[in-house]
Each structure stands twice: as structure tokens, then as C-alpha cells.
C-alpha positions as CSV (number, residue, x, y, z in Angstrom):
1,X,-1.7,-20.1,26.9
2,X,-4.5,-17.8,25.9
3,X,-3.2,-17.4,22.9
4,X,-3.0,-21.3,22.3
5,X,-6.9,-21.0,23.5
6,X,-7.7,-18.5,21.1
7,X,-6.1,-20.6,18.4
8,X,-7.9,-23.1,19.2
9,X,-11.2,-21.6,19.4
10,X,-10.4,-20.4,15.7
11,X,-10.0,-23.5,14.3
12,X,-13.0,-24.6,15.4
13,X,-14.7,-22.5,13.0
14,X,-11.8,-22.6,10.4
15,X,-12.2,-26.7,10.1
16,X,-15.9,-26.5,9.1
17,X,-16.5,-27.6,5.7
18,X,-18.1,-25.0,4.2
19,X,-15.0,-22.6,5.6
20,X,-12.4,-25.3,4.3
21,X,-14.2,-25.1,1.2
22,X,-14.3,-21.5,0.7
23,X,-10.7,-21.5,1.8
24,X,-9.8,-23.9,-1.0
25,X,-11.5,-22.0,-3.5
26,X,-10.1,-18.7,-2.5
27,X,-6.4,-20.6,-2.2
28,X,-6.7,-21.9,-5.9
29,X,-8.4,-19.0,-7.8
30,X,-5.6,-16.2,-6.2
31,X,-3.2,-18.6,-7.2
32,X,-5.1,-19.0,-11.3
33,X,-5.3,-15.2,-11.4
34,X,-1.8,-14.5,-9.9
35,X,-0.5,-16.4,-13.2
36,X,-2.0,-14.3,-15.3
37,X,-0.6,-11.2,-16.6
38,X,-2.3,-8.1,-15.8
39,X,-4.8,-10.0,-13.5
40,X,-4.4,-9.9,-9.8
41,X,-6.5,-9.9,-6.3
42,X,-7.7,-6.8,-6.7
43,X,-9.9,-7.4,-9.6
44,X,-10.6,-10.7,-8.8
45,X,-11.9,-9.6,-5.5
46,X,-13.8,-6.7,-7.1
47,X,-16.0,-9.1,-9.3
48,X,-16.1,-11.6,-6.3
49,X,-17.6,-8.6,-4.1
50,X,-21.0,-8.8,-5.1
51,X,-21.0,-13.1,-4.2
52,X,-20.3,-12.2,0.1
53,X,-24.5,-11.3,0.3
54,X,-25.0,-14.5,-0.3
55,X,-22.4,-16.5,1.9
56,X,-21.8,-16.7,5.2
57,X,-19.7,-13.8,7.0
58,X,-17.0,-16.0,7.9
59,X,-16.9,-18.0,5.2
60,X,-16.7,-15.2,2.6
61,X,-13.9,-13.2,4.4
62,X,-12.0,-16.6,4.5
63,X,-12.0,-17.0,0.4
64,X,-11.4,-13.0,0.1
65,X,-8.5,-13.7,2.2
66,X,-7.6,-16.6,0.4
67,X,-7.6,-15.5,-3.0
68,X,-5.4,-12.4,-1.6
69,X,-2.6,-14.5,-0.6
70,X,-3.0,-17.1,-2.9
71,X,-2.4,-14.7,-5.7
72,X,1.0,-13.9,-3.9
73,X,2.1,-17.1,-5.1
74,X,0.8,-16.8,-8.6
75,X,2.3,-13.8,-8.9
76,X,6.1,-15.5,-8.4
77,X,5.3,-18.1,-11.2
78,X,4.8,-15.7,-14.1
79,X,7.7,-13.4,-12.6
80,X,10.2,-16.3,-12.8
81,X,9.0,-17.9,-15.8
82,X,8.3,-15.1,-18.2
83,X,9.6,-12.1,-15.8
84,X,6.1,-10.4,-15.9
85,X,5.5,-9.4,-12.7
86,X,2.6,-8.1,-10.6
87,X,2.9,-5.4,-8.0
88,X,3.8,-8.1,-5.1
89,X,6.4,-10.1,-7.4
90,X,8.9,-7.4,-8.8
91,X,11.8,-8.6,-6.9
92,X,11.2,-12.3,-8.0
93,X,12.2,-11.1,-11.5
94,X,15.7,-10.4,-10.1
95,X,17.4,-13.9,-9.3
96,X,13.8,-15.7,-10.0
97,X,14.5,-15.0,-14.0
98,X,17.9,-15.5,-14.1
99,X,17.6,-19.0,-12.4
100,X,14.9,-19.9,-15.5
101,X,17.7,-18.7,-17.6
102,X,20.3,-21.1,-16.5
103,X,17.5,-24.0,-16.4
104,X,16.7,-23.9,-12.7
105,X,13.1,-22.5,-13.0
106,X,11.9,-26.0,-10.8
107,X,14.1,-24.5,-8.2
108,X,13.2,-21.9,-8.5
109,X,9.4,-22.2,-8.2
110,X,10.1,-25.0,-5.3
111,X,12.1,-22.4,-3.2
112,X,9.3,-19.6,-3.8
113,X,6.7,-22.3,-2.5
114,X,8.6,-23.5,0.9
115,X,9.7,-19.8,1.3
116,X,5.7,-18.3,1.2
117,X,5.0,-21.3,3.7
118,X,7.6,-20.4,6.2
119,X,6.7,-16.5,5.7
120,X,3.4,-17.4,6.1
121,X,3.4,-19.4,9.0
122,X,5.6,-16.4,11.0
123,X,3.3,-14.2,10.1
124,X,0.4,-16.0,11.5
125,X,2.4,-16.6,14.5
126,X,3.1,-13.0,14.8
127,X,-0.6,-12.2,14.1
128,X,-2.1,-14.2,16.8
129,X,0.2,-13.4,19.6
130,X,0.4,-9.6,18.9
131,X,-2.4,-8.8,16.6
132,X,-4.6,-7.3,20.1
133,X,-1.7,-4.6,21.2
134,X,0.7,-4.5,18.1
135,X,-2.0,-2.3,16.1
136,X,-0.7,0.5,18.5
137,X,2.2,0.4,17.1
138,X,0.9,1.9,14.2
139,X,-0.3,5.3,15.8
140,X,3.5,6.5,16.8
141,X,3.9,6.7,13.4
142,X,3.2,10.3,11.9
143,X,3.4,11.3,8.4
144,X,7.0,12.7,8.9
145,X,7.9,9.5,10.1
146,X,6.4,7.5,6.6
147,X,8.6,10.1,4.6
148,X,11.4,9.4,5.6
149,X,11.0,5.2,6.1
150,X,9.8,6.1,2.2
151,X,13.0,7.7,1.4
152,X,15.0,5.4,3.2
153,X,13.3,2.5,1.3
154,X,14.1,4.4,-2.1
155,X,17.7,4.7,-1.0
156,X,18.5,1.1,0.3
157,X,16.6,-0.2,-2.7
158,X,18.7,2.1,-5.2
159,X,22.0,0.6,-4.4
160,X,20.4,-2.9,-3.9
161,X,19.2,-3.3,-7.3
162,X,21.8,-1.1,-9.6
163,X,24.8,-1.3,-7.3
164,X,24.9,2.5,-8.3
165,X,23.2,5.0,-5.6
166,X,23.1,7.4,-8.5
167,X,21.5,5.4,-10.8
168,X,19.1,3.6,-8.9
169,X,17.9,7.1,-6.7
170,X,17.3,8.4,-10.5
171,X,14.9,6.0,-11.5
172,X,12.8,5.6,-8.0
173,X,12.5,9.6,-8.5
174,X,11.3,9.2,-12.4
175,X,9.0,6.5,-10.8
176,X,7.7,9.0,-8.3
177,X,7.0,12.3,-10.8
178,X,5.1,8.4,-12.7
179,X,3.1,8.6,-10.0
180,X,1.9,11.9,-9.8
181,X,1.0,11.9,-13.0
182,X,-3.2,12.2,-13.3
183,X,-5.7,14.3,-10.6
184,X,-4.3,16.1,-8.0
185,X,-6.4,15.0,-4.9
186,X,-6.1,18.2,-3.3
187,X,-7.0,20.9,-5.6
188,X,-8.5,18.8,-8.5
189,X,-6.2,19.8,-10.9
190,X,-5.2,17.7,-13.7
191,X,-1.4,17.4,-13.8
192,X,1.6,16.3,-16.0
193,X,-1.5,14.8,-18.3
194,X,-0.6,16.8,-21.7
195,X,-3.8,17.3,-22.3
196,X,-4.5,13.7,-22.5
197,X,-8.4,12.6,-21.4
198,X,-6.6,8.9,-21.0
199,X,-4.5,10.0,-18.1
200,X,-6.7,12.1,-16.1
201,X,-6.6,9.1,-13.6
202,X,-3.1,8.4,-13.7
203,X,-0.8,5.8,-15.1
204,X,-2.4,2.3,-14.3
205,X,0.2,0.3,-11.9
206,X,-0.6,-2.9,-14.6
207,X,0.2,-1.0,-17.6
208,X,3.9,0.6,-16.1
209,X,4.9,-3.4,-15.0
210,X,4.2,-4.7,-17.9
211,X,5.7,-2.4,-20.1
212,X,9.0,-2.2,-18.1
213,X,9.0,-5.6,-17.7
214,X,7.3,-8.1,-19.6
215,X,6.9,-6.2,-23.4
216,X,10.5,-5.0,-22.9
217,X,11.6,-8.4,-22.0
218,X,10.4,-10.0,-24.6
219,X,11.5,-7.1,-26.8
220,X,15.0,-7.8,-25.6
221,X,14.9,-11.6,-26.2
222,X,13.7,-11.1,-29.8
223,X,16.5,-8.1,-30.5
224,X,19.5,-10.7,-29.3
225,X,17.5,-13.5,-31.7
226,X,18.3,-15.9,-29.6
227,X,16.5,-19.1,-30.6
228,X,14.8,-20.2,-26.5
229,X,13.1,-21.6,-24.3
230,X,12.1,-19.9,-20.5
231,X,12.5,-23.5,-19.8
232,X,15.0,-25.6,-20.2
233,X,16.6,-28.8,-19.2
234,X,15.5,-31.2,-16.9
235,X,12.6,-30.5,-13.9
236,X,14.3,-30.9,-10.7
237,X,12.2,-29.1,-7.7
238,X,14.0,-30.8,-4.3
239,X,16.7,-28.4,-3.1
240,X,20.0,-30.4,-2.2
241,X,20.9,-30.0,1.3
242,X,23.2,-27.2,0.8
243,X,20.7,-25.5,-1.1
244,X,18.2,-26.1,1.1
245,X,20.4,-24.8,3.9
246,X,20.5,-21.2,2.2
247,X,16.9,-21.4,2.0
248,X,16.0,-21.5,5.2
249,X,17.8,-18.5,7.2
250,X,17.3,-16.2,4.4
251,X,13.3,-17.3,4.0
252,X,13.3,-16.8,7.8
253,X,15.0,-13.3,7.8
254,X,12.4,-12.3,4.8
255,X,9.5,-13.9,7.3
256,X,11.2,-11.3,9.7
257,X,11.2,-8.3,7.7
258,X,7.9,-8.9,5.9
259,X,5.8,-9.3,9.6
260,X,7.1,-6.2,10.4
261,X,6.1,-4.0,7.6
262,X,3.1,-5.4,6.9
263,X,1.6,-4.1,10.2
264,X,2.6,-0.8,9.4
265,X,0.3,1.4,7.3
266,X,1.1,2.3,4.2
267,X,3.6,-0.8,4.1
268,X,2.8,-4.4,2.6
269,X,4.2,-6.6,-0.1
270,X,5.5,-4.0,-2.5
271,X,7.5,-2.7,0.1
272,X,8.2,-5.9,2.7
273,X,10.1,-7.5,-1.0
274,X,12.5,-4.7,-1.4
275,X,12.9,-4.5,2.0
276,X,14.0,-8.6,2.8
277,X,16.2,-8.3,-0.9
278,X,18.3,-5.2,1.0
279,X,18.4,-7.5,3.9
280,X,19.5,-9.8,2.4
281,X,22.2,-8.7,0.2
282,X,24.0,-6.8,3.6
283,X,23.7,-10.4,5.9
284,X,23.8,-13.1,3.8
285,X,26.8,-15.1,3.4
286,X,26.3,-15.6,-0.6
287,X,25.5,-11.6,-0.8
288,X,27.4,-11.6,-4.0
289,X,25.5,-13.9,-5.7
290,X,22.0,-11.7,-5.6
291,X,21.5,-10.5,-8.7
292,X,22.8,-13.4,-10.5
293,X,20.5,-16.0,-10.1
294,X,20.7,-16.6,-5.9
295,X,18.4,-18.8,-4.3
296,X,18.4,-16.2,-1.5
297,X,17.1,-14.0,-3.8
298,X,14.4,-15.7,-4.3
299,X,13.7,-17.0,-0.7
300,X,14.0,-13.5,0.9
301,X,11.6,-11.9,-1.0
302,X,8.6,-14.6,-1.4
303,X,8.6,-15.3,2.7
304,X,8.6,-11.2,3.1
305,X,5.9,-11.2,0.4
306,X,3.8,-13.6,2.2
307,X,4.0,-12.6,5.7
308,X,3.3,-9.1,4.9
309,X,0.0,-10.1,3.0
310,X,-0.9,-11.7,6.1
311,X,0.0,-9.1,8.6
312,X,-1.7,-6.8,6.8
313,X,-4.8,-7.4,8.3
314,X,-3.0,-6.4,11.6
315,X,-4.1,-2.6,10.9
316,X,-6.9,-3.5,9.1
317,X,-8.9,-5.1,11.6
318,X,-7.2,-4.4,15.1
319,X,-7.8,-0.3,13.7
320,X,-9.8,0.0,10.9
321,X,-7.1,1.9,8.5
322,X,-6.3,-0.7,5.4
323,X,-3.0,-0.4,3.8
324,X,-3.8,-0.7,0.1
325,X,-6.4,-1.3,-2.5
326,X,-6.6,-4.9,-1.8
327,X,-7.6,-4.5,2.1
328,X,-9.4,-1.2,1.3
329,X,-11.8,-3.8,-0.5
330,X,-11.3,-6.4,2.5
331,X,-12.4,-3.5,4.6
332,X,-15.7,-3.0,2.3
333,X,-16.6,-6.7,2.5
334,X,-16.7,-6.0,6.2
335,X,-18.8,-3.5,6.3
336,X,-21.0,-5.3,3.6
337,X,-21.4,-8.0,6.7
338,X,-21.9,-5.0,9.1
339,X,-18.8,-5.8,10.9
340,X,-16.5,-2.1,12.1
341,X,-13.0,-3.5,12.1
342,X,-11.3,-1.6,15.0
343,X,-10.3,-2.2,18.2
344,X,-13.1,-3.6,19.6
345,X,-13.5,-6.1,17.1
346,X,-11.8,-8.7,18.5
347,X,-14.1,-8.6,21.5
348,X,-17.6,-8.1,19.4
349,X,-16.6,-10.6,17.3
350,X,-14.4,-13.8,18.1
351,X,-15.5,-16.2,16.1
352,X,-15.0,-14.2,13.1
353,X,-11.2,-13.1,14.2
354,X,-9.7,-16.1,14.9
355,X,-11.4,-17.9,12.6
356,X,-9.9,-16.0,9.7
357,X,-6.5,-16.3,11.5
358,X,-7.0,-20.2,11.6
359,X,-8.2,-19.8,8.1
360,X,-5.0,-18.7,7.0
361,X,-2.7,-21.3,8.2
362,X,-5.0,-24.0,6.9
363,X,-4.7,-21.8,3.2
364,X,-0.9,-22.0,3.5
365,X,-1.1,-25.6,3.7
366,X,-3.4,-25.9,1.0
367,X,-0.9,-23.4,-1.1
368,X,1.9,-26.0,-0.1
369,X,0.5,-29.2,-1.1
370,X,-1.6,-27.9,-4.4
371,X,1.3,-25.2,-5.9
372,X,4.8,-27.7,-5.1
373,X,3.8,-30.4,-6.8
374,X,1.8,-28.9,-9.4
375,X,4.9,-27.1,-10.1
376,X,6.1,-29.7,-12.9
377,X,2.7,-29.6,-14.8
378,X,3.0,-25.5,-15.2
379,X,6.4,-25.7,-16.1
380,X,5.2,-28.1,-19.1
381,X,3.7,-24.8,-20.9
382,X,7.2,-23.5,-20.8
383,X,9.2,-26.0,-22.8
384,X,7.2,-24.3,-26.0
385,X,9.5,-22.5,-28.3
386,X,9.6,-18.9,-27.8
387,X,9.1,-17.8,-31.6
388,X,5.3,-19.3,-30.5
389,X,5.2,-18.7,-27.2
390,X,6.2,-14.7,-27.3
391,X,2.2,-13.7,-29.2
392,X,0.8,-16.1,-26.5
393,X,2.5,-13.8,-23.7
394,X,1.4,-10.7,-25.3
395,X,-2.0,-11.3,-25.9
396,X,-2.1,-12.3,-22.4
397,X,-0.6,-9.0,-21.7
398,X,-3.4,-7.1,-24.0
399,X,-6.0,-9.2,-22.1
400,X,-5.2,-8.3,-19.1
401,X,-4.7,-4.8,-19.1
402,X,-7.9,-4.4,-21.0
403,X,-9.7,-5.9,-18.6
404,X,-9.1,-3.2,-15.8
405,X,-10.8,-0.7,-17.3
406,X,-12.3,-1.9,-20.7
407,X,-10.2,0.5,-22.5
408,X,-7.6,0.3,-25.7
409,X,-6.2,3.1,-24.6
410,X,-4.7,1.1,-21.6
411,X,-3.0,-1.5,-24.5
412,X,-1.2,2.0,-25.9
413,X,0.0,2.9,-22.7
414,X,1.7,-0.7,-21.9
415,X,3.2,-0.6,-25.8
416,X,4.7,3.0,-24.7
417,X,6.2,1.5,-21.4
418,X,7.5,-1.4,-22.8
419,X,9.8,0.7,-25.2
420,X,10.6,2.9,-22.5
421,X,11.3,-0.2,-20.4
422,X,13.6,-1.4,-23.3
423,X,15.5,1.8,-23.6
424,X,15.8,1.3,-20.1
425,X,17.2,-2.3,-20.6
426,X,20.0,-1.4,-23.0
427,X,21.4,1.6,-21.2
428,X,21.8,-0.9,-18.2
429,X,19.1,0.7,-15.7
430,X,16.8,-1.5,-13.8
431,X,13.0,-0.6,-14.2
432,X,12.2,-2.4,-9.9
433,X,13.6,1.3,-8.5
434,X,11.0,3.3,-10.7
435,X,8.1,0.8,-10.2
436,X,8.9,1.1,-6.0
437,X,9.0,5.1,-6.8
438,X,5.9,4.8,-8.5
439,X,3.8,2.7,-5.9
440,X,5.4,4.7,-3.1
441,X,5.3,8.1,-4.8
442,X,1.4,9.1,-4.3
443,X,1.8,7.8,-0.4
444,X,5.0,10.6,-0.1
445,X,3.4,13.5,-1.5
446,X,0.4,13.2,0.8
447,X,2.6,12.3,3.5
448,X,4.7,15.4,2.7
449,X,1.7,17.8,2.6
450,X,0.5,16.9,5.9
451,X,3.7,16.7,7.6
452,X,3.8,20.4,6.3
453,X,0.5,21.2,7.1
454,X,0.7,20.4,10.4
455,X,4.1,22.0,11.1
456,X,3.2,25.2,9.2
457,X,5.6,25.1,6.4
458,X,8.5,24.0,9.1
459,X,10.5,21.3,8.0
460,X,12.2,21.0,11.2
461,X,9.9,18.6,12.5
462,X,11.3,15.6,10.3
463,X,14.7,15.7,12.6
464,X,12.1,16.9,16.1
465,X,10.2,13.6,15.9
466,X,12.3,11.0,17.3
467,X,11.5,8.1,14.4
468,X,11.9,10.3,11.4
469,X,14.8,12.3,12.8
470,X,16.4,8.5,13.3
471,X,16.0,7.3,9.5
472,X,17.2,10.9,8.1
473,X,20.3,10.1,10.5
474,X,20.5,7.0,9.2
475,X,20.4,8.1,5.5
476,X,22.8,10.7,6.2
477,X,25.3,8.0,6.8
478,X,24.9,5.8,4.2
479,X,25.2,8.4,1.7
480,X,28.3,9.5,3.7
481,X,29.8,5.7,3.3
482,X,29.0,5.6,0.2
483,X,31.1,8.8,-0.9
484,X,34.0,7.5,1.1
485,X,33.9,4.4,-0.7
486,X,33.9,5.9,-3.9
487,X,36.5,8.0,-3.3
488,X,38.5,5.5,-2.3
489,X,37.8,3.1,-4.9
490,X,39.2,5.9,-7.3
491,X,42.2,6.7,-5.4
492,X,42.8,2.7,-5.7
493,X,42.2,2.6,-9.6
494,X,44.4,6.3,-9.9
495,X,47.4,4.2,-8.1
496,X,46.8,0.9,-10.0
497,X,47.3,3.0,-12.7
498,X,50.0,5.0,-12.0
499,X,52.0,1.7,-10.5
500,X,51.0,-0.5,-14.4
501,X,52.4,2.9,-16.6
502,X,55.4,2.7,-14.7
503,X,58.5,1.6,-16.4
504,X,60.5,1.0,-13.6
505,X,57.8,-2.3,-12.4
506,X,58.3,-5.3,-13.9
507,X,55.5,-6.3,-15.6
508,X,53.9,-9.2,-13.9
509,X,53.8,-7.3,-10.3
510,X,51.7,-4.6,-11.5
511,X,49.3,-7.1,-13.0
512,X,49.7,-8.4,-9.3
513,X,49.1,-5.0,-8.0
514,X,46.0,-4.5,-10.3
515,X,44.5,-7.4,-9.5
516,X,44.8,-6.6,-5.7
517,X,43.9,-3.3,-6.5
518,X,40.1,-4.8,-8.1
519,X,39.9,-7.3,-5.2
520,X,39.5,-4.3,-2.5
């Protein structure tokens, strides 16, 4: 019940006009600049910064919010169209793509929509009920404990994406050394730069994703001169019932998933999508379609995307600690108000807590009824060849890398990436492993050195603590499981072969034999 009151009070200040207003606007430009290539919430929000003096507290935490969720959306449309992805979208390249590639991009776009509304509505369900004691959940986690959920997520994702542990483990790690290129925090040391002035600051996040995946994509497409469309075929975005029925459970196991990890942090979107896609492919019944082109594949990941932009704020304001760029710059406009998030917050000020919880609710509606149906009009720049649409994309692509940092060098970078992203491409690895080993790999390293610090140099203390100790078990076993099965897949294929180059079996039972011998 007094959560139902607090509700309540929050909407009282979220259905104002000037906060429905500001909602709206931050609802439809996250969603504008999540289209875009190259352009996300984090600039946007960077050049919006200097507007919050002049609004209202409430109101301008309600569009920042907005146009950070509403760009989580955005970011699914240009990752399923054109498979140019933002930081939040990776996974939607997977099955989003290869739906616009059989002609289901409507569907595709439709099932990212109802899934971000069902993820979002958990995770405002979860925020309000738990948002004043789950923050505490965050302090039992100590940087032992993020190492190894880190290399947990880099081995689940590895096998989820490849289907080869080997492969995919690889790539994360190349994504990680990525990472490290640039500064070193500690001692100020540039590293792994070659001397070069352009990346004493590190690889930019903007330029590695759309190398990998948009230049190399569209590198690809030109190579197999394949004559088009992203688009084709007819628009149809309602879901028959069947469809709609694996919608549902796997957009509500992402909602699941998604909540979680974005209260932890160090988590968020990046993560919460891999993390829902793993899920996904070990529970759902249709697990052998993702990768192909699975509706699940979509669902999963867009509710865990959603519900972990909005849980985010969980840690942000119930403790004061944002999770990534986007809420390190929620946490300035804060302080710009002269609002402390922490844990008395809540208490100093109501109005301003629950009405930004109300806020969000009322955005996911406006997401719902602006994005679904304006889903056939944004599909209509699709149907244009792609011999003309191809320089359209990559002057996007120049545009909005430049506009990060104002610098060419930036376009050079993304050229480099996209033929490493191709090379990548045609010896069959998949670039989402190194761009999770990239985001993830700063986070590890300092969560590595203070794990160290603080034990001395002793690495026993990732099995003492109880959490860490738990995940290395748990990694233990699947790498275990995972020889077993190998070596029993190749005792299967050593018999199968022994059994066909037999001449004493007919011929037509070893092909029986081999066939059962693929099945297992």
C-alpha cells in the first residue's frame, strides 16, 4: 500500500504539463538521436546539459531521463535495419538483422517496441517497490566479486554468440587488450598507443561499433554484389498469435534479467542484452532458432535493454555511485540542481523521486504509441536501393563519429575497424564478443587491481569471498561440460566414421548411423 501511495504521489507531479511536456520531448529526441549512427544519449545529453539552469529541477531530470531511454529504442531501429548498432543495441544485430534479411524488419521493429514496453514497465515496477532497500544490495558486491560476474559474462556470451568457447573467449580477450589501449589511469603512462597522439585517450566505443559493424557490413554486402534492399516485401508489424506467444515469456525473462543488472554497478544495457540473449538461448523452447533470425532474439534483448536503463537509476540515486557515462552525466545534472543522490534522498526529496519514477512509465507509453505506429513511415527510407542507400549510411557514419570529438582522425579509426571487422566477417568470427570485451575490459583491470590491492597480491580471495568464489565455481563447470561434450562429440564422429568405411555395413545403415550420429 505505501508503495501504491508513493506512486501516486509521483504522478501527481509527473501529469503536470510542463513535466508531460519535457517527457515528450526527451521521449522523441532519444528516440531521433538513437537512429542515428554514431549519435547517442550521451552526447545528446552533454549539449542538453547546459539547458537544466533554466528549467525546472523536475522537469529537466524527466527529459534527461527521457532522452536516455528513448534512445534505447532508437538504437534497435538502425541495428535491425542497417545492423549499425550503438553500445545498448549490439545484440539486436543478431536475429534483429537477419529478420530484415528475410523481409520481416516490421516484425521485427514491432517485437523491439512491445518488448522495451514490457521491460520497461517491470522495471519501474521493480524500481518503486525496491528502489529504498535494494540499493544495498549493491554494497556486498566487492571488486573480486565484479571480476568474476565479468568473466562469467565473457564466457556465457562466447559460446552464445559463436557456438565456439574458443572462438568467442578469443575475441572478448582482443576486445579487452581494445580497451586498454590509451592512458593508464594509474601511473599515467601511455600504453599500446605506438606512438600515436590520436590514441592517447583510447579507442572511441563509436568508432570500434561502427567499424565492426556497420562499414564491415556494408563492406560485405558490396563484396557478395548482391543487388538489395534492407527492406523488402510487404510491411506487416502485428505478430500472429503464435508469434506473439514467443514474445511474451522471452520479453518477460529479458525484463527479468535486465532489472537485475541494472541495479548492480558497473552493469546496465551493454551487459543486461548479453545477459537475457544467454538466457534465452539455454530456456527457450525455439533456442535453436537464435541466431537465425528468432523473434526471441529480438524480444529478450530489447526488454533487458530497457529495464536495465531504467533500473539504473536504482544506484544512482538510492547511493550516489552511477554506472556509466550516461548516469555519471545524470548524476551532474543533479548536482547542477543541488540535489546529493544518496540514501537520504528519497526522504529530502519526494517530489522529485517519485516523480521521475512516474515520469518513466508515462515515457514508455509515449515510446509505445509514437515508435509502433511510426514504425511503417521509417521503414519507407529502407525500400531505397542499396547501390544509393550504402554513401547515405556512410556519411552518416562519418557524421557521427566526427561529431564526438571534432576530429578526422576519429573517420580513420572507424575505416581501420571496419576492415578489421570484415576480416573478422569472412573468417566467420563475430565482432558482439570483442565489443562486450571492450566495454567491460577497462571495468576488469581496475577491478583486478583493487581486488589485489586490497588482498596484498593474494589471489586467494576471489574463491574466500562467498559471491566470487560462487561464479569461479560456476565457470569451472561450464568449461568442464563443455570439454566433455566435445570429447564426446568426437568420439561420435570417430565411430560414424569408422561404422561408413566399413565394408562389411550395407550402405544405407551407415548413412542411418551417420545421421543419428549428427542428431546427438
Amino acid at each position: 500500500m505505501e508503495t501504491l501511495h508513493n506512486l501516486a504521489f509521483g504522478f501527481e507531479h509527473a501529469l503536470t504539463l510542463h513535466n508531460l511536456l519535457y517527457c515528450a520531448i526527451g521521449c522523441s529526441v532519444g528516440t531521433l538521436v538513437g537512429l542515428l549512427p554514431g549519435l547517442g544519449p550521451l552526447a545528446t545529453i552533454s549539449l542538453l546539459l547546459p539547458l537544466t539552469y533554466s528549467i525546472s529541477t523536475t522537469g529537466a531530470l524527466i527529459m534527461l531521463a527521457g532522452i536516455y531511454y528513448g534512445a534505447q529504442y532508437g538504437d534497435s531501429v538502425s541495428a535491425i535495419t542497417m545492423k549499425m548498432p550503438h553500445a545498448s543495441s549490439i545484440v539486436a544485430c543478431i536475429d534483429g538483422y537477419q529478420m530484415t534479411l528475410k523481409g520481416k524488419t516490421g516484425l521485427a521493429l514491432f517485437t523491439a517496441g512491445v518488448s522495451s514496453f514490457i521491460g520497461g514497465t517491470v522495471a519501474i515496477v521493480v524500481l518503486a517497490w525496491l528502489a529504498p532497500t535494494l540499493g544495498e544490495v549493491a554494497f556486498k558486491f566487492g571488486p573480486a566479486d565484479y571480476c568474476a560476474l565479468m568473466m562469467f559474462g565473457f564466457l556465457c556470451v562466447s559460446f552464445v554468440t559463436t557456438g565456439s568457447l574458443l572462438n568467442g573467449f578469443a575475441m572478448c580477450m582482443i576486445g579487452v587488450l581494445m580497451g586498454m589501449v590509451g592512458t593508464d589511469v594509474n601511473s599515467g603512462m601511455a600504453r599500446y598507443t605506438f606512438d600515436l597522439p590520436n590514441l592517447t585517450d583510447g579507442v572511441s566505443l563509436v568508432s570500434l561499433a561502427l567499424g565492426c559493424f556497420g562499414i564491415a557490413e556494408i563492406t560485405k554486402n558490396l563484396d557478395s554484389h548482391e543487388q538489395r534492399s534492407p527492406f523488402n516485401g510487404t510491411i506487416k508489424l502485428m505478430p500472429t498469435w503464435p508469434e506473439f506467444k514467443r514474445i511474451f515469456p522471452s520479453a518477460l525473462r529479458g525484463s527479468a534479467v535486465g532489472s537485475f543488472i541494472g541495479i548492480l554497478p558497473g552493469g546496465g544495457a551493454a551487459i543486461a542484452q548479453f545477459a537475457a540473449y544467454a538466457f534465452d538461448k539455454k530456456v527457450s523452447k525455439f533456442k535453436d532458432e537464435i541466431g537465425t533470425g528468432a523473434i526471441e532474439g529480438v524480444a529478450g534483448q530489447a526488454a533487458a535493454d530497457e529495464a536495465a536503463a531504467r533500473t539504473s537509476f536504482i544506484p544512482l540515486m538510492s547511493i550516489g555511485i552511477p554506472e556509466n557515462a550516461v548516469t555519471a552525466l545524470m548524476l551532474g545534472a543533479f548536482i547542477i540542481k543541488g540535489i546529493q543522490p544518496g540514501p537520504n534522498m528519497i526522504a529530502s526529496h519526494p517530489e522529485l523521486f517519485w516523480g521521475l519514477v512516474a515520469s518513466m512509465w508515462v515515457g514508455n507509453v509515449f515510446l509505445l504509441v509514437l515508435n509502433v505506429p511510426l514504425v511503417r513511415y521509417l521503414l519507407s527510407i529502407f525500400k531505397i536501393p542499396y547501390n544509393v542507400l550504402f554513401p547515405a549510411i556512410l556519411f552518416f557514419c562519418c557524421i557521427g563519429t566526427y561529431s564526438i570529438n571534432n576530429n578526422l582522425d576519429d573517420i580513420y579509426t572507424t575505416a581501420i575497424f571496419g576492415l578489421i571487422g570484415y576480416i573478422f566477417m569472412r573468417f566467420g568470427l563475430d565482432a558482439a564478443p570483442l565489443m562486450l570485451g571492450f566495454i567491460l575490459g577497462p571495468m576488469l583491470e581496475e577491478n583486478f587491481r583493487r581486488t589485489l590491492l586490497l588482498s596484498r597480491g593474494s589471489f586467494g580471495i576471489f574463491v574466500e569471498r562467498p559471491i566470487s568464489g560462487t561464479l569461479l565455481g560456476l565457470i569451472a563447470l561450464f568449461i568442464i561440460w563443455q570439454v566433455v561434450a566435445f570429447a564426446r562429440k568426437a568420439r561420435a564422429k570417430k565411430r560414424d566414421a569408422a561404422v561408413t568405411a566399413s565394408p562389411l555395413v550395407p550402405a544405407a545403415l551407415a548413412d542411418q548411423v551417420s545421421q543419428s550420429g549428427s542428431a546427438q
